[in-house]
C-alpha positions as CSV (number, residue, x, y, z in Angstrom):
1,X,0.0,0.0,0.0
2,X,2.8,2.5,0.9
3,X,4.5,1.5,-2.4
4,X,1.1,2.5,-4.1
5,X,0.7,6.0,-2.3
6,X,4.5,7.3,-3.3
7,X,3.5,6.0,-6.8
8,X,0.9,8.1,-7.2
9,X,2.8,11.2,-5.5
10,X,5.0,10.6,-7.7
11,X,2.8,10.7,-10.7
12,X,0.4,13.5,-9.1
13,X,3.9,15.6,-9.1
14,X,5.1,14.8,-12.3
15,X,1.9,15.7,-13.7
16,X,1.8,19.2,-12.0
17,X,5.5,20.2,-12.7
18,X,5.6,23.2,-15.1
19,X,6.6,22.5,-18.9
20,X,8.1,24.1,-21.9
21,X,8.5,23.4,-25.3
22,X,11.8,24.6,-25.7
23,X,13.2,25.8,-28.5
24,X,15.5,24.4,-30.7
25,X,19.2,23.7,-29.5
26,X,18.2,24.2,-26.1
27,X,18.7,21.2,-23.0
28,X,17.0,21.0,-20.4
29,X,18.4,21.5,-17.1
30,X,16.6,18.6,-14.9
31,X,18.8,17.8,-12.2
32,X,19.3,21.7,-11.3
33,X,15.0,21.8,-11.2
34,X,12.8,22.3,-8.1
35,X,9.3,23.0,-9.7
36,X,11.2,25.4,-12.3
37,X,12.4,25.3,-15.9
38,X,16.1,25.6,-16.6
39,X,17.4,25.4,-20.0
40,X,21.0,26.2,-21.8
41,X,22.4,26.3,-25.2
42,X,26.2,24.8,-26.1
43,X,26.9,28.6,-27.0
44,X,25.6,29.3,-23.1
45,X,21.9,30.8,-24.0
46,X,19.9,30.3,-20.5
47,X,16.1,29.8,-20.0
48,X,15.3,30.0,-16.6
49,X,11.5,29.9,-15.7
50,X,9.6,30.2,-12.5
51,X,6.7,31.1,-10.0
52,X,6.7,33.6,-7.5
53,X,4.3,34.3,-4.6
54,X,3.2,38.3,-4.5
55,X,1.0,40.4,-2.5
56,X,-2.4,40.0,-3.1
57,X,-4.5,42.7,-5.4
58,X,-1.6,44.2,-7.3
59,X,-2.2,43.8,-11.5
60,X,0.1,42.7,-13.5
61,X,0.8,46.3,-14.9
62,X,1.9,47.3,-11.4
63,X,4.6,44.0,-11.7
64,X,5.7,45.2,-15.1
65,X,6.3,48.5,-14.5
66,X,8.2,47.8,-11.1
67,X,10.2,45.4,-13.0
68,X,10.8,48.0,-15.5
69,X,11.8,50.0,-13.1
70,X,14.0,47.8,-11.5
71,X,15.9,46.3,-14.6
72,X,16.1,49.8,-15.6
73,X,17.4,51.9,-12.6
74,X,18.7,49.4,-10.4
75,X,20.4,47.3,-12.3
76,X,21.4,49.5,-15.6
77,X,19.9,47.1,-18.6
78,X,18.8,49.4,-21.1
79,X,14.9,48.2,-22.3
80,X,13.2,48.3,-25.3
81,X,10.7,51.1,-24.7
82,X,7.5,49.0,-26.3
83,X,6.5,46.2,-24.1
84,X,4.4,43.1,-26.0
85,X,1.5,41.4,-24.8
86,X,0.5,38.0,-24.9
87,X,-1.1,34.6,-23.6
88,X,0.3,31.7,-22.7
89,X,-0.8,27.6,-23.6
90,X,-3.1,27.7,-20.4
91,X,-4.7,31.4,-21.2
92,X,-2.5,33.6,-18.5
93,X,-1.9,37.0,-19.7
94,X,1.5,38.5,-20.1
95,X,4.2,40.8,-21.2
96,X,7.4,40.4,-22.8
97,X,10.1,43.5,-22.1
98,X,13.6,43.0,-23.7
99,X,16.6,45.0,-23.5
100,X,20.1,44.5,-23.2
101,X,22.8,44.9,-20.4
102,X,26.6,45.2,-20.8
103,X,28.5,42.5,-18.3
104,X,32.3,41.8,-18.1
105,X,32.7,44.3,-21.5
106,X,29.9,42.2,-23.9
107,X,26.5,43.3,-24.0
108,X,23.8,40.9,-23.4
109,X,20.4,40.5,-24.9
110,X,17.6,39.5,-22.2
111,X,14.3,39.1,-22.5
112,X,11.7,38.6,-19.8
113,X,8.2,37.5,-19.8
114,X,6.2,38.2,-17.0
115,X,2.8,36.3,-16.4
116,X,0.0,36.9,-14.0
117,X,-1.3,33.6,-13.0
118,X,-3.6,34.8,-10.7
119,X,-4.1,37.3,-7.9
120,X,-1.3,36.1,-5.7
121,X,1.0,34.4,-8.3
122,X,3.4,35.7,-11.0
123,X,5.4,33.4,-13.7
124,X,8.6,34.8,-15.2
125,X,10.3,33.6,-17.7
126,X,14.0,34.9,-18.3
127,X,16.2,34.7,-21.5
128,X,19.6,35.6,-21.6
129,X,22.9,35.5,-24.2
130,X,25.3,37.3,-25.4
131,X,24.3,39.3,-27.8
132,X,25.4,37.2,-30.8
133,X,23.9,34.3,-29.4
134,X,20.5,35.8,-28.2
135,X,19.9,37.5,-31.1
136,X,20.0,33.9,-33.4
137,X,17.2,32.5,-30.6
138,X,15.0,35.1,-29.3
139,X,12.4,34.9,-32.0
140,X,12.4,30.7,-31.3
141,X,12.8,32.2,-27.2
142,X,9.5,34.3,-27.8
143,X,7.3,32.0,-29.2
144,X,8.5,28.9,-26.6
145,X,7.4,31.2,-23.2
146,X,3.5,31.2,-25.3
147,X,3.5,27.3,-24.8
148,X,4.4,27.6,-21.1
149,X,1.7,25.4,-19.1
């Protein structure tokens, strides 16, 4: 009987974990995953997405533009000034805000997709390369944070 229960935990959890379909040349991280999505490229492209527990009754354009103002004045990435909407595979609305940040002497790309999952749950999706390297996936890296589920 105890085999039986942590077989179905098991399975119960398997069948909750949060997927991607991730774009092409990326692997996916497993053994570094707790409830998250971590992917890389051979050229060192990362995909990191998770959830994150906020304060009840804020909308998602109050997260966006504090992250916007974070990223921005805090940190010193320089953002696209257009932010672009859109829904994920399970209906959760979103925004995608890209920009780039200069680290070691190379600039960066990044992109971030923020989801509102419901009153007291973001998703965010994070994309990251040098700029070479983001620049030949972040179309592939745009459409892939649509089927998140």
């Amino acid at each position: 009987m105890r085999r039986l229960f942590v077989l179905c935990s098991a399975l119960l959890v398997a069948s909750c974990a949060m997927q991607m379909d991730l774009p092409t040349g990326f692997l996916r991280l497993k053994a570094r995953e707790s409830g998250d999505v971590r992917a890389v490229t051979a050229g060192d492209a990362r995909i990191w997405v998770r959830d994150f527990a906020v304060d009840e009754g804020a909308s998602l354009n109050f997260w966006i533009t504090a992250l916007r103002a974070d990223l921005e004045q805090a940190r010193g990435y320089r953002l696209v000034p257009k932010d672009v909407p859109f829904v994920d595979a399970a209906g959760h609305k979103g925004c995608l805000i890209e920009g780039t940040i200069a680290v070691g002497g190379e600039v960066h790309g990044y992109l971030v997709s923020v989801l509102q999952l419901d009153g007291k749950h973001l998703r965010v999706a994070e994309f990251s390369a040098r700029e070479a390297e983001f620049l030949v996936h972040v179309e592939a890296v745009r459409t892939a944070v649509t089927t998140i589920r």
